[in-house]
Every structure is written in structure tokens, then in C-alpha cells.
C-alpha positions in Angstrom: -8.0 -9.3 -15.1 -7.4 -6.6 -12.8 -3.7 -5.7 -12.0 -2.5 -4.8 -8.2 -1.0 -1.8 -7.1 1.0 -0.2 -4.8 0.2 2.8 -3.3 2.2 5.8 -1.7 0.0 6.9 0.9 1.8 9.9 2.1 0.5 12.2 5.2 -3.1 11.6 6.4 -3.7 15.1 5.2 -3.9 13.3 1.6 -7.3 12.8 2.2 -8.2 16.6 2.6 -5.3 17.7 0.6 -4.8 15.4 -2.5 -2.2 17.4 -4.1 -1.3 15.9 -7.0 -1.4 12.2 -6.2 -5.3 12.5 -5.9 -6.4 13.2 -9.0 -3.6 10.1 -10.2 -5.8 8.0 -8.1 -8.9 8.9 -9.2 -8.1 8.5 -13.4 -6.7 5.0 -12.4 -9.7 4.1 -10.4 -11.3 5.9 -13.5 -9.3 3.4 -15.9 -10.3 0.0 -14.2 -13.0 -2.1 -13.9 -15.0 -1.7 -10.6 -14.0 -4.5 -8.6 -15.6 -6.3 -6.7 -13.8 -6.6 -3.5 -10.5 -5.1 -2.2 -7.6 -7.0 -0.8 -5.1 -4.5 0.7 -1.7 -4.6 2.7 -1.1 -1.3 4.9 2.0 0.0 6.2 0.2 0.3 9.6 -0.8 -3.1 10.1 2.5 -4.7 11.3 2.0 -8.1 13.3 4.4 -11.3 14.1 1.9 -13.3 12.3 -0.3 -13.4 9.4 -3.5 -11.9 10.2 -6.8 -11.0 7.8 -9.4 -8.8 8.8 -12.9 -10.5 8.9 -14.9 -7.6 10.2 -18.2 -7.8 8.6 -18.5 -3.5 9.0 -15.0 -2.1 10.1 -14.9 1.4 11.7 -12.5 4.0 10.4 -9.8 4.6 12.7 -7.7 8.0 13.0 -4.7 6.1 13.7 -2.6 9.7 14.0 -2.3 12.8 16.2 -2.0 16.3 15.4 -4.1 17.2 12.6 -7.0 19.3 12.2 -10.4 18.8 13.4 -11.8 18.2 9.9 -9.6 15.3 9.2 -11.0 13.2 12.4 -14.3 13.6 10.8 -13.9 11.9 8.2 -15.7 8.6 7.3 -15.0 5.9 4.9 -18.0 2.9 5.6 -17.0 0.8 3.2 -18.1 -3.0 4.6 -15.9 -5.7 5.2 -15.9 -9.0 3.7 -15.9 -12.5 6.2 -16.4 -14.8 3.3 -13.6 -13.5 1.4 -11.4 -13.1 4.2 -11.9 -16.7 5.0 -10.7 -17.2 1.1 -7.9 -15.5 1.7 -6.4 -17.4 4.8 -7.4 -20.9 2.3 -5.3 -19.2 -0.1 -2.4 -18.4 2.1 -2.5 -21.8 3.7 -2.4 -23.5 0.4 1.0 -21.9 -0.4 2.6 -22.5 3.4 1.8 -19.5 4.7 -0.2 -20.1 7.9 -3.1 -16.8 8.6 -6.2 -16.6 11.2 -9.2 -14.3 10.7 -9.1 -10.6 12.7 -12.4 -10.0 13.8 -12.1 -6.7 14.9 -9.5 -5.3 13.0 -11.0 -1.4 12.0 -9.2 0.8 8.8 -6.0 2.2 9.6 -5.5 5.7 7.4 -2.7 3.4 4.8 -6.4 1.6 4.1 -9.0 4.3 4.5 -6.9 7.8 2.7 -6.2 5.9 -0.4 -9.6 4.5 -1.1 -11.3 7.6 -0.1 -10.2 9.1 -3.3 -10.3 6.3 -5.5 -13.2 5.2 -4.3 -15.3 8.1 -2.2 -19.1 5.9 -2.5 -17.1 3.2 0.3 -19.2 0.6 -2.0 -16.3 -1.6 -2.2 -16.2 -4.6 0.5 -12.5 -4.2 1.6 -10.5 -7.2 3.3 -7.1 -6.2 5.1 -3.9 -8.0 5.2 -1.3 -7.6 7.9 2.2 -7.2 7.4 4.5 -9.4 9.5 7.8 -7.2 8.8 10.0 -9.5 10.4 9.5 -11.4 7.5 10.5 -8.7 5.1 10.7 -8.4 1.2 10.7 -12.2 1.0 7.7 -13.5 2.6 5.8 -10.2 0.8 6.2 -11.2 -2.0 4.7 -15.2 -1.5 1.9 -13.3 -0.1 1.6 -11.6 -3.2 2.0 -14.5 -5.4 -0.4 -17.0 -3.1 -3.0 -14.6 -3.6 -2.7 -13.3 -7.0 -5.3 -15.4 -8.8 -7.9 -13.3 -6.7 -7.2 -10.8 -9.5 -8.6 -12.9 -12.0 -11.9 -13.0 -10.0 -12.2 -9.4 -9.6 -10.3 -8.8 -6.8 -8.2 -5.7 -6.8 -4.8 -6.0 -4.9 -3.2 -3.3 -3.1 0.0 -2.1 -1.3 -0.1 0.8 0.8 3.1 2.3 1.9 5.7 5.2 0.6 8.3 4.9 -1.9 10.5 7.0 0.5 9.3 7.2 4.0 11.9 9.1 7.0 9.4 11.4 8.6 12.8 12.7 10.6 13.9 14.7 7.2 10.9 16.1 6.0 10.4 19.9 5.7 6.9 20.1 5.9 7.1 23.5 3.9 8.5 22.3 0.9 7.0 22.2 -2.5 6.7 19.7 -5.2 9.2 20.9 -6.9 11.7 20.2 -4.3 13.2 17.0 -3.7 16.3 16.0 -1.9 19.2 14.0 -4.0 19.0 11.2 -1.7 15.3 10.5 -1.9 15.5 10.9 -5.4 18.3 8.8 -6.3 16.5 5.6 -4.1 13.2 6.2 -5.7 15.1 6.1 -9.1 17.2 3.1 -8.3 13.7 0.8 -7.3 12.1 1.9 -10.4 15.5 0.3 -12.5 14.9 -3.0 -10.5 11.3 -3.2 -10.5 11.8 -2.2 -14.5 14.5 -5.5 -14.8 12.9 -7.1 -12.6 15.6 -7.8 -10.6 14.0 -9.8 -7.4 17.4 -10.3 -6.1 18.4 -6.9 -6.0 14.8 -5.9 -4.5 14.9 -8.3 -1.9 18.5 -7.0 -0.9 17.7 -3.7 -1.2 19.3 -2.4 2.0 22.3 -3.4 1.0 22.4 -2.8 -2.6 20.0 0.9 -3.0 21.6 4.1 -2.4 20.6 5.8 1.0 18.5 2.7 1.5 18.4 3.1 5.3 18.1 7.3 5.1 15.1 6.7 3.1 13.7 3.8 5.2 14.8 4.0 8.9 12.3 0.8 9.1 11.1 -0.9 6.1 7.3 -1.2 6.6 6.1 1.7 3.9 8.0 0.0 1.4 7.6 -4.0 2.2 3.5 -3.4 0.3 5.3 -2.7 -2.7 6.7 -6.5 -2.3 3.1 -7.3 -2.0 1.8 -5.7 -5.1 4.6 -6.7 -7.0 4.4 -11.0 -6.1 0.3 -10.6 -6.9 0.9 -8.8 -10.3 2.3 -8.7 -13.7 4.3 -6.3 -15.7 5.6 -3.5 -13.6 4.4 0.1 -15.0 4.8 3.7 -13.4 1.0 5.2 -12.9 2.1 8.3 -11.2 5.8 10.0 -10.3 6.5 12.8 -7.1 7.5 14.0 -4.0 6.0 15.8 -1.5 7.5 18.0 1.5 10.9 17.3 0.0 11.7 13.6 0.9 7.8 11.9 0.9 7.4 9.6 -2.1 4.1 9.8 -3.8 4.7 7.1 -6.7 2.0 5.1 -7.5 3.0 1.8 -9.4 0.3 -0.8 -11.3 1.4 -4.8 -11.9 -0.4 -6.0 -15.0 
């Protein structure tokens, strides 16, 4: 069975720049069986309702502004997949969760930057997931849990987010070495939950975390971890680190 993940996406730059988080990706894509489709959840895919991506070919989409030249070049083909997107709304239905099919729907960068290092040959048929934030932590994580069974047919399940995401508090010159107390101490405190697994706690994390709100002006980069975490098993750490001071670059694997 293949476990799901959740994903700290970071800048676009990751793509061109993998700093350390790259090569993280690459051994766990490495360490897996090659699955046979991917089901993600993407920061940048917020909706009011549930939504799946049923384009057959999607196009990759430089959802961003301000970066170099090179980075709008790149590509990631991978095809869609209509049959298993239609699974996937069965799936959701079956648990109360009502979802329609996205025709058109292209790869935002929290789809395409992550799978272009895990997976560079785009040989993967990759079905999207919206992420209705109203909903919050909650509805997450039956989203994860209606669909986890996918993982037993070779499905791999993804969040795509940040562990620590206010873009306001970055300094973009920064090394990895340097990371701000407050980021720290919320990235620490969601590993202890996740670690008890303390759903409670989790699902009232922005009242209970430390520097909740500092860290997460608005919660979509973290509510894929809620995702990953209802479609998976036991929680592990894959990778640890900060980038530009305040960016969390975890990676954590379910199962």
C-alpha cells in the first residue's frame, strides 16, 4: 500500500532551485513503488465546492509573476485521468461529500513543482482535488479518509501546501540555517500533535498552536496536510527545514 503525503511546496523557484527539499523528494519517490496514478490537493486550488479535475491532458500553468524567464518555460505533461476522476467524485459521494468533474482545470505550480522533481518523466496520470477552505481542517480530513482506499490500488495521495506559509515575513536572503523562533516553534508544535495524534488539537489549531495566525495569515498551505493525514496511516517525518527564514519545507509521509 502506498502511504500519502504532504508536501511543502515552497517558492515556484523549487523547481529550478531544489535546495535541499529536492533531493528529499527524489529518494522518497526513489523509496516507493511507482504508482499508478496521482491524486493531489493544492494550496492553489481553493473553491466553495468540491471540485476534481477531469482533464484528459492538463496544461501547465505559471500561476505566479515575477520570476525569471526560465521558470515560465518549464513543462510538466503529465496526462490527466477522466476515469479516475469520475472514481473519485463516487468516492466522495459515498461518504456525503457532494463533488462534480472540472473539465478544464490545468496544473497550478502546488501540482506541477512538486512532481517535477519526484517525478521529471510526467508519466504519472495526475487527478486534482480542490480545496473548499471554508470548510477547513474538518472537511480535509473526510476528504482524506473517503478516499484513502485509493492507496491500496496504487493511488498515491498528496497534500501540497507549506508547513509555515506568511509570505509578508520572509527575507528572501536568508539561509537555511536561519529560522525565526516563531516559525520554528509552530512547525514543532504540529509535529507533537501529528506525532499524538491529537485530531482535536489539529483541528483547533488556531487557537491552540503558538503564532498560529503569524505563520498562517490564511490557512490554505496548511489545510493539504489535513488531507494527507485523513487518507493515511502512521504519521512519520520524511524531511525537516526552512527556507528564507520563515518558509517551511517539511515533507511528512502517512503509512
Amino acid at each position: 500500500m502506498l502511504p500519502s503525503l504532504y508536501i511543502s511546496h515552497g517558492s515556484p523557484m523549487l523547481a529550478l532551485e531544489p535546495g535541499a527539499s529536492g533531493p528529499a523528494l527524489v529518494r522518497l519517490a526513489a523509496e516507493l513503488p511507482k504508482p499508478r496514478a496521482i491524486v493531489i490537493v493544492s494550496a492553489h486550488w481553493e473553491s466553495n465546492e468540491l471540485l476534481v479535475s477531469g482533464n484528459p491532458q492538463p496544461e501547465t500553468w505559471h500561476d505566479f509573476g515575477g520570476f525569471p524567464k526560465a521558470l515560465f518555460e518549464v513543462q510538466y505533461p503529465a496526462p490527466g485521468d477522466p476515469q479516475l476522476a469520475a472514481e473519485v467524485v463516487e468516492w466522495l459521494k459515498r461518504s456525503d461529500l457532494p463533488a462534480r468533474i472540472d473539465t478544464k482545470r490545468p496544473f497550478d505550480h502546488g501540482v506541477w513543482v512538486p512532481l517535477s522533481l519526484m517525478y521529471p518523466q510526467a508519466d504519472i496520470p495526475v487527478v486534482q482535488v480542490s480545496l473548499p477552505t471554508r470548510g477547513g481542517p474538518a472537511l480535509q480530513t473526510r476528504v482524506g479518509r473517503a478516499l484513502g482506499s485509493l492507496r491500496e490500488q496504487g493511488v498515491l495521495l498528496i497534500g501540497s501546501g507549506s508547513i509555515t506559509h506568511n509570505l509578508r515575513e520572509l527575507d528572501w536572503h536568508a539561509g537555511p540555517e536561519s529560522v525565526e523562533p516563531w516559525a520554528r516553534e509552530f512547525r514543532d508544535w504540529m509535529i507533537e500533535k501529528l506525532e499524538a495524534n491529537d485530531e482535536a488539537a489539529l483541528h483547533d489549531y488556531r487557537q491552540q498552536a503558538p503564532n498560529a495566525v503569524r505563520n498562517h495569515p490564511s490557512d490554505e498551505h496548511l489545510l493539504p496536510l489535513y488531507f494527507a493525514r485523513g487518507a493515511g496511516g502512521t504519521f512519520s517525518v520524511s524531511h525537516k527545514g526552512f527556507t528564507m527564514g520563515a518558509l517551511g519545507m517539511d515533507i511528512y509521509r502517512f503509512g
